[in-house]
C-alpha positions as a Python dict, from the first residue, in 0.01 Angstrom:
ca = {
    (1, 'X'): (0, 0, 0),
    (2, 'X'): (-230, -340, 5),
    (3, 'X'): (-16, -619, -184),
    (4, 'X'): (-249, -913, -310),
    (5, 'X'): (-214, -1228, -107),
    (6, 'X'): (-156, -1409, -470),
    (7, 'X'): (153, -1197, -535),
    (8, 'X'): (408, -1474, -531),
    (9, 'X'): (631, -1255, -702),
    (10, 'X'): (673, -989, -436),
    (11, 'X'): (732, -1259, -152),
    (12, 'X'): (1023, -1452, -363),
    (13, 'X'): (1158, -1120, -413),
    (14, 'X'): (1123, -1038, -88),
    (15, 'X'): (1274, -1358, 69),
    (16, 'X'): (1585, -1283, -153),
    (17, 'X'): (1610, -974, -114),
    (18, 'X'): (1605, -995, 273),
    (19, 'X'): (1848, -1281, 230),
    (20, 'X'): (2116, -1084, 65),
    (21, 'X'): (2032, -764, 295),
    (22, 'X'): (2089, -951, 618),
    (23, 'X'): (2401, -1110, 446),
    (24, 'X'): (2489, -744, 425),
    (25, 'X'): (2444, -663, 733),
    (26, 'X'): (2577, -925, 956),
    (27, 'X'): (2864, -912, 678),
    (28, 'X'): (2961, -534, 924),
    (29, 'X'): (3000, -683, 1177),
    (30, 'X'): (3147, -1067, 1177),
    (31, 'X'): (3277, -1276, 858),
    (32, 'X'): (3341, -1690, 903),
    (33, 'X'): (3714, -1554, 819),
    (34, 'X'): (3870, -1258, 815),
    (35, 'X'): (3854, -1123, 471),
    (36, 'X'): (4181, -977, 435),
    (37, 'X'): (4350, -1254, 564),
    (38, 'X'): (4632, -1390, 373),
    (39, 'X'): (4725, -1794, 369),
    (40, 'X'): (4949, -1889, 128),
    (41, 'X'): (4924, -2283, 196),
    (42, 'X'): (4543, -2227, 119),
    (43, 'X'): (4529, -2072, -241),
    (44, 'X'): (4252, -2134, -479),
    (45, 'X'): (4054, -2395, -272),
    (46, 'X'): (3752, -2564, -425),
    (47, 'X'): (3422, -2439, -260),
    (48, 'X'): (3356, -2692, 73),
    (49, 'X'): (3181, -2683, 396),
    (50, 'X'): (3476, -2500, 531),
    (51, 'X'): (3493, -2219, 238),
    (52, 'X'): (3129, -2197, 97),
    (53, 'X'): (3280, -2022, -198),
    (54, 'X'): (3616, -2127, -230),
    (55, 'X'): (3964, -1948, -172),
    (56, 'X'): (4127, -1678, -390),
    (57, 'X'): (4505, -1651, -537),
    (58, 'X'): (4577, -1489, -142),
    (59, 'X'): (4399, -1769, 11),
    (60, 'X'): (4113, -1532, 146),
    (61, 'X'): (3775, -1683, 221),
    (62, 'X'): (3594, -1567, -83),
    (63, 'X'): (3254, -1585, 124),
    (64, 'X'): (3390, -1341, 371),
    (65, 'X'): (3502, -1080, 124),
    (66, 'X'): (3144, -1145, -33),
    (67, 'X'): (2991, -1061, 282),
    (68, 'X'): (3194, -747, 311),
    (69, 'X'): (3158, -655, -86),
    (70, 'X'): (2784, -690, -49),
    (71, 'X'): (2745, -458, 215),
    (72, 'X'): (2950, -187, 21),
    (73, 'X'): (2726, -248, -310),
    (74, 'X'): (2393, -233, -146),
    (75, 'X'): (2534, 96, 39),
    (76, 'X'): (2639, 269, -315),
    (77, 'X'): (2333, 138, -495),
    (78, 'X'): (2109, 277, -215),
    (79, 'X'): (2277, 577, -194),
    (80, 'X'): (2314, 585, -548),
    (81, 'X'): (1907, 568, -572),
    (82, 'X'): (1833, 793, -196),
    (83, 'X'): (2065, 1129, -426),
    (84, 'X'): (1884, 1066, -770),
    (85, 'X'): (1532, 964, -593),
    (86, 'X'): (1519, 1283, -387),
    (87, 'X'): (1619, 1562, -622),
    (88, 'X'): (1462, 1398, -936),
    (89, 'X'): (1133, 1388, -733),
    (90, 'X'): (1182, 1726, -613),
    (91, 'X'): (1225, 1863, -988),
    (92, 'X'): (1007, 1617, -1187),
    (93, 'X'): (679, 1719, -877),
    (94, 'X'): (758, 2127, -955),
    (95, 'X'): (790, 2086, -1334),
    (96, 'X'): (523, 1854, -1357),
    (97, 'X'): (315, 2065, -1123),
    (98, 'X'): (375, 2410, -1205),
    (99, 'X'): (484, 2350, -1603),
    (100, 'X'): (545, 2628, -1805),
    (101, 'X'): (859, 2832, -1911),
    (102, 'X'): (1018, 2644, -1584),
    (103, 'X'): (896, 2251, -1729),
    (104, 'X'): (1020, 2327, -2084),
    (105, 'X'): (1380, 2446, -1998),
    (106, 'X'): (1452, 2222, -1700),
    (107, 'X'): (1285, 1871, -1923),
    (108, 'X'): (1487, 2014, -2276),
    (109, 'X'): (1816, 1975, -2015),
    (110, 'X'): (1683, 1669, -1902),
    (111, 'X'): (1650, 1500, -2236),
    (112, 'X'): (1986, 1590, -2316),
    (113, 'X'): (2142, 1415, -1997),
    (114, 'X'): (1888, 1154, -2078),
    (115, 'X'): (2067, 1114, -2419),
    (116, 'X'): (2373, 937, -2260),
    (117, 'X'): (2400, 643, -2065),
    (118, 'X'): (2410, 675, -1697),
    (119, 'X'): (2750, 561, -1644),
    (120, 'X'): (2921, 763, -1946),
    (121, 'X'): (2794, 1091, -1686),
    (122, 'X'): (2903, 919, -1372),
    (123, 'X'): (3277, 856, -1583),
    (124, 'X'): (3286, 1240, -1631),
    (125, 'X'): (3227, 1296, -1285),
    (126, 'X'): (3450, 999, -1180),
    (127, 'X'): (3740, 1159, -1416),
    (128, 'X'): (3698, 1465, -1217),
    (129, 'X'): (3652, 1355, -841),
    (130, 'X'): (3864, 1043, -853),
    (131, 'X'): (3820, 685, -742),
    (132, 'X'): (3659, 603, -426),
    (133, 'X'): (3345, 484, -294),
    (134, 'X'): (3189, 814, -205),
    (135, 'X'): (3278, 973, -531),
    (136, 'X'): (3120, 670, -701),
    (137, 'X'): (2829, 706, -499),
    (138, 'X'): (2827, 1085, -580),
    (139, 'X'): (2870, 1076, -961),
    (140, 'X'): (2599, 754, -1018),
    (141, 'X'): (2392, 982, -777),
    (142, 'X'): (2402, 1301, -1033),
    (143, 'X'): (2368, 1039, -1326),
    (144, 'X'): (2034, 902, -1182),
    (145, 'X'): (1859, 1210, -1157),
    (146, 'X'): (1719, 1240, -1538),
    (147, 'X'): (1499, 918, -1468),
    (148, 'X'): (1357, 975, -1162),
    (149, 'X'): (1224, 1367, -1251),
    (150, 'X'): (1105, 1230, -1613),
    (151, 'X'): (944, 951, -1411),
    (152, 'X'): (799, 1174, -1180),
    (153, 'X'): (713, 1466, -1379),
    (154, 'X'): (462, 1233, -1595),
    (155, 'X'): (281, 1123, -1298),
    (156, 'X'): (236, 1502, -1172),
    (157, 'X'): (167, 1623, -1504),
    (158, 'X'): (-143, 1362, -1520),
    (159, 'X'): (-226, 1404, -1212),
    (160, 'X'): (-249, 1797, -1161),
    (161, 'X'): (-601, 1822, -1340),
    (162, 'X'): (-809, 1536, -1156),
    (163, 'X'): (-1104, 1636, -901),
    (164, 'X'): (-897, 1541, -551),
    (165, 'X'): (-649, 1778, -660),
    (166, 'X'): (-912, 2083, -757),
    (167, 'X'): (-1128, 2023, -490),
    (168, 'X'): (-766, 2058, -257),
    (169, 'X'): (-723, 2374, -374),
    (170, 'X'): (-1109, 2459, -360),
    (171, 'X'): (-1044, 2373, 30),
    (172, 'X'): (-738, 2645, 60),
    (173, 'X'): (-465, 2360, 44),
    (174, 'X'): (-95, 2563, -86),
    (175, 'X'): (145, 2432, -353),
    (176, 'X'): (312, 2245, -178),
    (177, 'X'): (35, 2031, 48),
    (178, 'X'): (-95, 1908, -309),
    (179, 'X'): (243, 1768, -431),
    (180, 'X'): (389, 1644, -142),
    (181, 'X'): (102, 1544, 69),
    (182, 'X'): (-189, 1446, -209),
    (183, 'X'): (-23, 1390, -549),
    (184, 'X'): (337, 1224, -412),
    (185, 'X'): (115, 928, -217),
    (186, 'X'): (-111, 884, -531),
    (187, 'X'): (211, 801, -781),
    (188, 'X'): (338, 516, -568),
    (189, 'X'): (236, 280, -845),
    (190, 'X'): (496, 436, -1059),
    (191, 'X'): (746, 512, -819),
    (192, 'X'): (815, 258, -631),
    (193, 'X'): (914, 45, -933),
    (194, 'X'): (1125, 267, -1052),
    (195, 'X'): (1311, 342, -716),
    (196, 'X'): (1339, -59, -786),
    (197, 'X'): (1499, -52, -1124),
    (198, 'X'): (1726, 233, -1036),
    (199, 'X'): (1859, 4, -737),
    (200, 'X'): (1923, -255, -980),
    (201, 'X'): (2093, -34, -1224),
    (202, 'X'): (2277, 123, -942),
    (203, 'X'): (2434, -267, -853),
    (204, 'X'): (2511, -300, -1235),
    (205, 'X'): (2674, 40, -1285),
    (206, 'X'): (2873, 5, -981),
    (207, 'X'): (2954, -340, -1046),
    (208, 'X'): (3123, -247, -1404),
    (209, 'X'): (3295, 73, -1239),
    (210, 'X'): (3473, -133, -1044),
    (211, 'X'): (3510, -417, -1271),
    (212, 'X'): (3671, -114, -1537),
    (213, 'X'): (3882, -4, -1246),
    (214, 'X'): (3718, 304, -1232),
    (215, 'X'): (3496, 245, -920),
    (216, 'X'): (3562, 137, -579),
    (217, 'X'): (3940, 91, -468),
    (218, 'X'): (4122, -48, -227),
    (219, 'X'): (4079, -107, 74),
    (220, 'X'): (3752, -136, 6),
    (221, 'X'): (3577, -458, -135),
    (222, 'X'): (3259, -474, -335),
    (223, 'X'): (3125, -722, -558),
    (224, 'X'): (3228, -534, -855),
    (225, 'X'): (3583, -519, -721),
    (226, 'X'): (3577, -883, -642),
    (227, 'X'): (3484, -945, -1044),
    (228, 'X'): (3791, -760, -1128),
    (229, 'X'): (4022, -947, -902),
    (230, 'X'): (3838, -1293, -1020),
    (231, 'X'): (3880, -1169, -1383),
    (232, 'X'): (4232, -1333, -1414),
    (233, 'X'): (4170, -1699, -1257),
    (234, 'X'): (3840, -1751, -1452),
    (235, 'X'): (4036, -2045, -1621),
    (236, 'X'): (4198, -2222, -1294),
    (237, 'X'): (3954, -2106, -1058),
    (238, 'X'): (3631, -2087, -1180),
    (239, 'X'): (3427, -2098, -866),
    (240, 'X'): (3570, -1759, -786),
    (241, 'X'): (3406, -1556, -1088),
    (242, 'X'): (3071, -1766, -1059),
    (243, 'X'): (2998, -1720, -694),
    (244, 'X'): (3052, -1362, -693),
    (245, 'X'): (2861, -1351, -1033),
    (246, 'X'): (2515, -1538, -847),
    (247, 'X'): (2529, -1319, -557),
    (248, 'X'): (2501, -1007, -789),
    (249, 'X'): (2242, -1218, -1012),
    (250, 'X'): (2036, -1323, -654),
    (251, 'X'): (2058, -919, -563),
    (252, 'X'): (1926, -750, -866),
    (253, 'X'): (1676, -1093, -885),
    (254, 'X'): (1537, -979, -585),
    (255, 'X'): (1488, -680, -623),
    (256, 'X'): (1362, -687, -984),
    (257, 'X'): (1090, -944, -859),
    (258, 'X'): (995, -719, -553),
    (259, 'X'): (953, -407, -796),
    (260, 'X'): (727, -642, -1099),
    (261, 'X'): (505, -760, -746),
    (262, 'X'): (453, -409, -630),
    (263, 'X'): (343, -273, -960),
    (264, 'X'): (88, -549, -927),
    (265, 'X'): (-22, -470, -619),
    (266, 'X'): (-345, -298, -486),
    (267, 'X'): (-343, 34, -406),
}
């Protein structure tokens, strides 16, 4: 894929997007503080030079447990997107593809998931797997998949009747060669954004989940977590919500912008 050199908004995307990824990243492996540590003389500290974002009611560095919380949302939201991405591609190429008997029963089940909102199917699950952040990534997983095959089922559907794919099978090409290796490639225009919304509504779901107390738990932190624990001292401590609050609006900014420039982008 050949982005435009004009396609500011794919590099600001980028740039923030790498930004809060590497944030992520060095956030597994060293914090300025560690995140679970408890002061008691140093509750609810104004943000400074020495605590970017502040203190929380324990005293914890709130850009440490940021760090840490970051990591754990970008790992649910693209695992989140890596479950629903796979198997909705997988069922959206075949129905699109093949359509028939197959298409109509497997989309009419589709459109009824698609009827409810993500996270009312990823409570059911949550109600029957528990809390946690594997289950969570499990049950927004299952909840994604509608999208991505409707998504993807379009694209093959459209696609299935132009001249590449006729003169594939004029050449001896099998089923699978034409969806995976010449019709797949050829829907990147479409895909790609959407992989890039579902990350985004992967953060958000997760982020009320655990804001609801229905997501991640502790001992883990995420940035949803950290809303729920910040929920209390939005009054006395206001630095605490609003912090956490711009590092989920600088994620999902990212990545929206990064998903608008590719759909721009030359093919």
């Amino acid at each position: 894929m050949l982005l435009k050199k004009s396609n500011t908004s794919f590099h600001i995307g980028l740039c923030i997007a790498a930004c809060m990824a590497a944030m992520a990243l060095i956030g597994y492996v060293w914090t300025p503080y560690d995140p679970e540590m408890i002061v008691g003389s140093e509750k609810f500290l104004a943000p400074s030079l020495r605590h970017l974002f502040g203190t929380d009611n324990f005293g914890r560095d709130i850009f440490s447990r940021a760090m840490v919380g970051i990591g754990t949302t970008f790992f649910i939201a693209a695992c989140t997107v890596l479950i629903g991405g796979v198997v909705g591609i997988i069922i959206g190429a075949f129905t699109g593809y093949f359509g028939g008997v197959v298409d109509e029963v497997l989309m009419r089940i589709n459109d009824a998931l698609t009827a409810f909102p993500n996270i009312l199917i990823a409570l059911v699950f949550i109600a029957m797997l528990g809390f946690g952040k594997y289950n969570v990534i499990l049950a927004l997983g299952v909840a994604f998949i509608p999208s991505f095959a409707r998504v993807v089922r379009t694209e093959f559907a459209r696609h299935r009747a132009m001249n590449y794919v006729k003169s594939a099978r004029l050449m001896g090409a099998g089923h699978l060669r034409i969806m995976f290796r010449h019709i797949l490639p050829n829907t990147r225009n479409v895909l790609l954004p959407a992989l890039m919304i579902g990350f985004n509504n992967a953060v958000l779901a997760e982020a009320s989940m655990s804001y609801l107390g229905i997501g991640v738990a502790a001992p883990d932190i995420s940035l949803g977590y950290m809303l729920k624990e910040a929920q209390s001292y939005m009054l006395g401590a206001p630095w605490y919500v609003l912090c956490v609050g711009l590092v989920i609006v600088l994620l999902i900014l990212g990545v929206s912008m990064m998903g608008d420039g590719m759909g721009k982008g030359e093919m």
